[in-house]
C-alpha positions as CSV (number, residue, x, y, z in Angstrom):
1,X,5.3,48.6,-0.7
2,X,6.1,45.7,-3.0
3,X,9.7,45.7,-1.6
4,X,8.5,45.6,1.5
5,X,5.9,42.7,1.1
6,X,9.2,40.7,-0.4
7,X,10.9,41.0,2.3
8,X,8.2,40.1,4.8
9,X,7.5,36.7,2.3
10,X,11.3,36.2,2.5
11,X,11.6,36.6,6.3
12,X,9.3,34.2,6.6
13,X,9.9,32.1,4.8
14,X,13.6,31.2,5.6
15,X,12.4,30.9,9.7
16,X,9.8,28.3,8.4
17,X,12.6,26.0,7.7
18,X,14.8,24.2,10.1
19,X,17.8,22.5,9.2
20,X,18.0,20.8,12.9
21,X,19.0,17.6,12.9
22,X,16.2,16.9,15.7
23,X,13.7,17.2,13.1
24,X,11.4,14.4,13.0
25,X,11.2,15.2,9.1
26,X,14.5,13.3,8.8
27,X,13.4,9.9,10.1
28,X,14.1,7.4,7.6
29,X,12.5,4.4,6.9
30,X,12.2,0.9,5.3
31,X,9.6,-0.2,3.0
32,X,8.7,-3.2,2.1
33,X,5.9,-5.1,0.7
34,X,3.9,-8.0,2.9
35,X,2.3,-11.3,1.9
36,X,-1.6,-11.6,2.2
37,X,-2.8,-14.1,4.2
38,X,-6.3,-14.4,2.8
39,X,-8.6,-12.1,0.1
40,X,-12.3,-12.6,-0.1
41,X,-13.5,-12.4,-4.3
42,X,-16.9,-13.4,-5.9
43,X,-17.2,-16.2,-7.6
44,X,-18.2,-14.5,-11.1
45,X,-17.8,-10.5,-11.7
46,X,-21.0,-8.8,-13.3
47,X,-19.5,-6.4,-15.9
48,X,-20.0,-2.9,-15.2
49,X,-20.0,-3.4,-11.8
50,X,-18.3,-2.8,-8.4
51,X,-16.8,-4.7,-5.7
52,X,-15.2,-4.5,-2.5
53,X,-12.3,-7.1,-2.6
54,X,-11.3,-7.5,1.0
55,X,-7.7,-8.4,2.1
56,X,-6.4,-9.7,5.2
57,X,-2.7,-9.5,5.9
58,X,-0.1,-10.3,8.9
59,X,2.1,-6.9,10.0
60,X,5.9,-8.7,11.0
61,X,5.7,-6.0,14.4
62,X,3.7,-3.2,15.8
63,X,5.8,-1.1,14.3
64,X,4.9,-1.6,10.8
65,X,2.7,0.9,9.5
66,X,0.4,-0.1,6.6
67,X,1.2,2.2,3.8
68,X,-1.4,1.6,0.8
69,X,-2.4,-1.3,-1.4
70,X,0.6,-2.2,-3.9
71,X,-2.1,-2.3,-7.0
72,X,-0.1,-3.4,-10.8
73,X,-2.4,-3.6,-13.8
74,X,-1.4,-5.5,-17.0
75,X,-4.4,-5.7,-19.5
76,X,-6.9,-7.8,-17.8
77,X,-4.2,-9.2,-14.7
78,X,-4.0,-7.2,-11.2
79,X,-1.1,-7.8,-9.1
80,X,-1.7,-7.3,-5.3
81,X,0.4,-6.5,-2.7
82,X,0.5,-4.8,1.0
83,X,2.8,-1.8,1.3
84,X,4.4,-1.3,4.7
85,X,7.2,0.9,6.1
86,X,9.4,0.7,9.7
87,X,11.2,3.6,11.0
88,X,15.0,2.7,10.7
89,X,16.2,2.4,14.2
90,X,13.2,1.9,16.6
91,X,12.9,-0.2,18.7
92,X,10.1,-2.8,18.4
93,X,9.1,-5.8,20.6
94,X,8.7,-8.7,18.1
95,X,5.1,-9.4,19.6
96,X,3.2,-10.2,16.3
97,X,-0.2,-7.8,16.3
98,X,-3.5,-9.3,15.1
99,X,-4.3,-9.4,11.7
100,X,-4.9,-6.5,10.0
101,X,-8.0,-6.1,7.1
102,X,-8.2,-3.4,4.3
103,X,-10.0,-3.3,1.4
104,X,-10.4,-1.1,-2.3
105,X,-13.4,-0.8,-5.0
106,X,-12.8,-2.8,-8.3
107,X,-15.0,-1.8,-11.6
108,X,-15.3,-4.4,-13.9
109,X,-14.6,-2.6,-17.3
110,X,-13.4,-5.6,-19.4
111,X,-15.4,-8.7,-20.5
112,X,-13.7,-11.7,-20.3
113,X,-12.2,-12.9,-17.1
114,X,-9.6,-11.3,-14.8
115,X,-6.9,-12.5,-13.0
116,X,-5.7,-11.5,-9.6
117,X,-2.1,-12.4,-8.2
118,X,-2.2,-11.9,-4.4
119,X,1.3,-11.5,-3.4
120,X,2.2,-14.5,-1.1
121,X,6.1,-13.9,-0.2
122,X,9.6,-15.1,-0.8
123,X,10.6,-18.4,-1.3
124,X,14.7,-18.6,-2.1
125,X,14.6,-15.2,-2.9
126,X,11.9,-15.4,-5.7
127,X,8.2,-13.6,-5.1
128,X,5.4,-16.0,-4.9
129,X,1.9,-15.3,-6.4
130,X,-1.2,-16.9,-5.8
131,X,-3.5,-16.4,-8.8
132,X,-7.3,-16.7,-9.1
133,X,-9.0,-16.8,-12.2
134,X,-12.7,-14.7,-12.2
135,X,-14.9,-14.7,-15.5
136,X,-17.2,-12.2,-16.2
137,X,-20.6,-12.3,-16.8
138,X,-22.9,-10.0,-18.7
């Protein structure tokens, strides 16, 4: 019975799989990380706390597809950055969509202040920050 259940798990298991090159699992694509246009922050952060820090940011085409929030943490600094990815080879009209708006939770853990660098782009070849200081109150 056993040897029989093997083989059934095995049979299976190798039709699951296609090595067709029509697969759609073999797309490849480019990632890249996007400037944010604008960010919306209190003016103070309340420790123990939670806030929504809202981000607004510019997809290059329609065929960008937003990927996640690029999130660093170094002691009390946050680095911020939009994560996209195109599919190599599409073709895309270079109409620029609207703006696009996400958004994550921060808890204020540390007294102090925090600083945020929102990620602004490349200028001769060198990534551009745009940092905002926040204390924290108690």
């Amino acid at each position: 019975m056993k040897k029989i259940l093997l083989f059934l798990v095995l049979m299976i298991a190798s039709t699951s799989c296609s090595l067709d090159k029509d697969n759609h699992d073999t797309d490849t694509y480019t990632y890249s990380s996007l400037p944010i246009e604008s960010y919306e922050l209190p003016d103070t952060f309340t420790l123990g706390e939670t806030y929504e820090i809202k981000l607004k940011y510019q997809k290059p085409t329609a065929c960008h597809l937003y990927q996640g929030i690029y999130y660093d943490k170094n002691l009390n600094t946050r680095t911020i950055a939009i994560q996209a990815a195109v599919k190599d080879n599409e073709q895309c009209t270079q109409e620029v969509p609207p703006l696009s708006e996400v958004s994550f939770n921060f808890v204020v853990s540390n007294t102090g202040s925090y600083i945020f660098k929102f990620y602004k782009g490349k200028v001769d070849g060198e990534n551009v920050f745009e940092e905002v200081e926040i204390q924290v109150v108690e």
